[in-house]
C-alpha positions, 0 to 999 in steps of 0.5 A, spaced: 156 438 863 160 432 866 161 433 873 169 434 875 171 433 881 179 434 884 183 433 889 185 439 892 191 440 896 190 445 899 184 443 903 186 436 903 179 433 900 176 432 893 171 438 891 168 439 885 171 444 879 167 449 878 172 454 873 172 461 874 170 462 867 167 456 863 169 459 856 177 460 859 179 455 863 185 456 866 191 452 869 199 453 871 204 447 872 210 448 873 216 447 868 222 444 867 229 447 869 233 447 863 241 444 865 240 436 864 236 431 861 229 430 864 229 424 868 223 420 869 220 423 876 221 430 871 216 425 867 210 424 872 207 431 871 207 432 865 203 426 863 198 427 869 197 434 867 196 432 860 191 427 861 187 433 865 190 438 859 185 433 855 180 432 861 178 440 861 179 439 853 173 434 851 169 438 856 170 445 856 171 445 848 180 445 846 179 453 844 176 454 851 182 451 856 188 455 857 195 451 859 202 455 862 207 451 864 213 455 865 221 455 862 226 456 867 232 458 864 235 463 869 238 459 875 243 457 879 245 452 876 244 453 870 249 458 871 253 452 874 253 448 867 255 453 864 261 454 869 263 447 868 262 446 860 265 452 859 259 453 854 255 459 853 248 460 857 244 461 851 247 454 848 246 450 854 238 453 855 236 452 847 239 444 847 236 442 853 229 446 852 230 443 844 231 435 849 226 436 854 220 437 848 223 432 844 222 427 850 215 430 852 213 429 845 215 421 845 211 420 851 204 423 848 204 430 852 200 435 848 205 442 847 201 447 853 197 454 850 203 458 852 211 456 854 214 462 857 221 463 858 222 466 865 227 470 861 222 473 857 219 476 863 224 479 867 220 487 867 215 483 870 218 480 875 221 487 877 215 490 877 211 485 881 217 485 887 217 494 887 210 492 888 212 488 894 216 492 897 212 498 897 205 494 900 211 492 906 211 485 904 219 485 901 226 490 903 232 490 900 239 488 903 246 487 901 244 488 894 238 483 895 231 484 896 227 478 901 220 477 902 218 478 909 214 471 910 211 473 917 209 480 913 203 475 910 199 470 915 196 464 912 204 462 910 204 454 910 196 454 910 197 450 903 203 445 906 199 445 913 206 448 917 206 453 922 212 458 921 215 457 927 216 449 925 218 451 919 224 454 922 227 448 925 229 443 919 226 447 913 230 448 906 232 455 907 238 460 906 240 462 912 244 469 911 246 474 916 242 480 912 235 476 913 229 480 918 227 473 918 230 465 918 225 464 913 224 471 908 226 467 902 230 472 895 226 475 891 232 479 887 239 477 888 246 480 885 250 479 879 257 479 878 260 479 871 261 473 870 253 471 871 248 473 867 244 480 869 239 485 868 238 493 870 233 494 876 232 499 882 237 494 886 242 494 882 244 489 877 241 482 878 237 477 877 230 474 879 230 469 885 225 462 882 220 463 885 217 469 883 217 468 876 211 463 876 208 468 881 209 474 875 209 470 869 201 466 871 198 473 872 200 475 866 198 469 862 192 467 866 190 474 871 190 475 878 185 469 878 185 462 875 182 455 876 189 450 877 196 449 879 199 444 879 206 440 880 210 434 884 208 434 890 216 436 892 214 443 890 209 444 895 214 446 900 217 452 899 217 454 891 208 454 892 207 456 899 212 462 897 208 464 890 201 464 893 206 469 899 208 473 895 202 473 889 196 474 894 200 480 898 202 483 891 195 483 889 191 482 895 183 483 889 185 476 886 186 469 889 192 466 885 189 459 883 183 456 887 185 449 886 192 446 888 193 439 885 201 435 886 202 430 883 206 424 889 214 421 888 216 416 882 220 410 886 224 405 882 224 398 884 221 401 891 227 405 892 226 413 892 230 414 884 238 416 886 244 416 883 248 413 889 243 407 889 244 406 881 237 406 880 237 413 876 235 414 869 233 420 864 227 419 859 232 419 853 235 412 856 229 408 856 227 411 849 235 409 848 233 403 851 229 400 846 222 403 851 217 406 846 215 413 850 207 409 849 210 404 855 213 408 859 206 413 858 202 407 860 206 405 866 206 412 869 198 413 868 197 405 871 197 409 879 193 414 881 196 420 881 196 422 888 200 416 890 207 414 890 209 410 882 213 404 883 218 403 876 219 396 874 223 393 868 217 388 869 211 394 869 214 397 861 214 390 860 207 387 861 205 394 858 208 393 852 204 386 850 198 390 853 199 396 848 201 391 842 194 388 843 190 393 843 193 396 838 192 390 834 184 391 835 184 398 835 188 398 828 180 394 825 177 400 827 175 406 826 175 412 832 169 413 837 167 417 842 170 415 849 165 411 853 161 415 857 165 411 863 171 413 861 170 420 862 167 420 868 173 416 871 177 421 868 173 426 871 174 423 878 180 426 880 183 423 875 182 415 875 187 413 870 187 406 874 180 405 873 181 409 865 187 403 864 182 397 868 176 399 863 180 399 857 183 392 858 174 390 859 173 394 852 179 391 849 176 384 851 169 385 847 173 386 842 170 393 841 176 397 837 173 403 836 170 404 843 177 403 845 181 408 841 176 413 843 177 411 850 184 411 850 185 417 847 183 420 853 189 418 856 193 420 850 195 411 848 192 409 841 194 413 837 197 412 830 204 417 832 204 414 838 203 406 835 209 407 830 213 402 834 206 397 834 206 397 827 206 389 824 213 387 823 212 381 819 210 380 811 202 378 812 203 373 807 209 369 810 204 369 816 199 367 812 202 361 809 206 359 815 199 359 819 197 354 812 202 350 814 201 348 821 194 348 820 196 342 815 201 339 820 196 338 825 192 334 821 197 330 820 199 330 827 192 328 830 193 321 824 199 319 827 199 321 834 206 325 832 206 332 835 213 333 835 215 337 829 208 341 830 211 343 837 219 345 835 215 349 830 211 352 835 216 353 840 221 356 834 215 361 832 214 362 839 221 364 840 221 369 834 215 373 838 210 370 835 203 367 838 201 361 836 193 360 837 189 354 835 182 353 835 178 347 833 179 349 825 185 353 824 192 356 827 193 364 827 199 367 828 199 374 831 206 378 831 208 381 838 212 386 840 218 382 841 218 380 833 224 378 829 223 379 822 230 377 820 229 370 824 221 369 821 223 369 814 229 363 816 223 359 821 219 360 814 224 357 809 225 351 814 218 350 815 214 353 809 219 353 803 
């Protein structure tokens, strides 16, 4: 059995995995919140966790790894949209659930076991905070029902703050109902114009927090393996869910290993709307960017350490794929190098994945290569549509024959002016001319021009 090993967030090393129960491995990922487009900072864990969605796969065996990730389409601004656009909150949900699949499935990622919506499971929250209440660890206020922080001991253990540094500059709701700066909401009040449901407090709705803490244990008990996020959920939304998971049912553990995935930068710069530098999947894909470039791209550092987004990087990427693909089209599947899952099972060394994939490519093995880049979701054959040769192979053939030719004649007369416009011509049309001591190759890239080939091959090959 391959040895995995993960960085735990919690304790602040790597530490080898050790599932609860091998035959169902467990793992919980926060979702999206669905009023707007992913983003590409959206992107990042969904794409990391997928690569360890596959990790757990290959070695536990597909039917024996369970993989929630949460649906958020109860909140605040949602509620905003909806006030804005005038459009109904169902409407505003399904559209932008519907958008959010279709971009995660042009980068790759596998569809998670089960993809709750926190409105699906509005008992089981209410059922959860009357248990928190009645264990001393919530109360009612003005139509509220807040969680008592200082009720719970080890608060801040997994962002590594006291409570009393917390109060000062902490990202909390300040009300004149609070015991406490930092209780945080677990129900609030609706009015008509909001969305609501009946519970002992009146009618209202759930805080976010409370839903990964109610709809993880349903899905996956009171204990389970992995929890994972954007390193911007660490503090408060986890910190509050393992508060108010633990002190609701104190017999489990909630989850044993934390995982957050670090911030995606463009250009160096943190991604803003105020700097011009922010910009949706759907934009890039819009672009012209296959979502296997942008995969690429975000898997080429480490998870755990800031990712820096250039137009150079998507670029790179895309001669890189294009020529991988073009020697894994040549070969059947293999299995994954043995060292390719054990950099994966190496907190995720996708870095080192990428830099064996470029030694696999260079000894020309395709099928060790396909295999291998499975893992990381690169290589396929939905995901290498946009990869797919753009020229007619008998054009190329005869306009390879025709250089050739042409060189012959160059090397005699010592003229290799026309043999060089004809290059710089093929070369322009996203063409690459190789030679070799016998013949000249041409192999199409991704910036091919079919149209402006077949005019270069009525000039040069008619």
């Amino acid at each position: 059995m391959t040895t995995i090993r993960l960085t735990n967030t919690r304790t602040r090393r790597k530490e080898l995995f050790e599932p609860i129960d091998p035959g169902n491995v467990r793992m919980y990922v926060c979702g999206p919140t669905v009023y707007d487009r992913a983003h590409l900072g959206n992107a990042r864990p969904v794409v990391v966790f997928d690569v360890l969605f596959r990790l757990l796969r290959h070695v536990y065996g597909a039917d024996h790894v369970t993989y929630v990730r949460n649906v958020t389409d109860v909140d605040d601004k949602i509620n905003a949209r909806a006030a804005e656009s005038g459009r109904d909150i169902r409407a505003i949900t399904e559209e932008t659930l519907r958008w959010y699949h279709e971009d995660m499935d042009a980068l790759g990622a596998l569809r998670p076991t089960h993809e709750p919506r926190a409105t699906e499971w509005i008992g089981a929250m209410i059922a959860m905070i009357g248990t928190l209440i009645d264990r001393g660890h919530a109360y009612e206020a003005a139509g509220h029902v807040l969680f008592r922080v200082r009720s719970y001991r080890d608060y801040g253990a997994l962002s590594g703050r006291s409570v009393d540094d917390m109060i000062a500059g902490a990202r909390v709701e300040v009300a004149p109902f609070k015991e406490d700066p930092l209780d945080f909401v677990l129900w609030k009040p609706s009015d008509p114009s909001l969305p609501g449901w009946e519970s002992p407090w009146g009618r209202g709705r759930p805080g976010w927090h409370i839903e990964c803490s109610a709809m993880s244990r349903a899905l996956l008990g009171d204990s389970f393996d992995i929890h994972g996020g954007g390193l911007d959920l660490q503090f408060p939304h986890h910190e509050n869910e393992i508060a108010q998971s633990r002190c609701a049912h104190p017999e489990g553990g909630f989850a044993r290993l934390w995982m957050h995935n670090e911030m995606l930068l463009v250009d160096g710069r943190k991604m803003s709307k105020s700097l011009g530098n922010f910009f949706t999947v759907r934009d890039l894909l819009d672009r012209g960017v296959p979502g296997e470039v942008i995969r690429f791209v975000l898997l080429s550092t480490h998870y755990g350490r800031p990712m820096d987004w250039t137009d150079a990087k998507a670029r790179e990427a895309q001669e890189i794929l294009f020529r991988w693909h073009e020697i894994a089209r040549q070969a059947p599947e293999g299995p994954p190098h043995p060292e390719m899952v054990d950099l994966l099972a190496d907190d995720l060394n996708t870095a080192g994945a990428i830099a064996l994939l470029h030694r696999l490519a260079g000894e020309g093995d395709g099928a060790a290569l396909r295999g291998s880049a499975a893992l990381l979701g690169l290589l396929g054959e939905e995901m290498g549509r946009w990869a797919e040769p753009k020229a007619d192979g008998d054009l190329l053939a005869r306009l390879a024959q025709t250089l050739t030719q042409e060189r012959v004649r160059a090397r005699q007369t010592r003229d290799f002016s026309t043999l060089d416009r004809a290059r710089q011509a093929l070369t322009e049309a996203g063409i690459e001319v190789r030679m070799t001591a016998d013949a000249v190759t041409l192999h199409p890239g991704p910036g091919t021009d079919p149209a402006r080939l077949r005019e270069l091959a009525a000039e040069i090959a008619p």
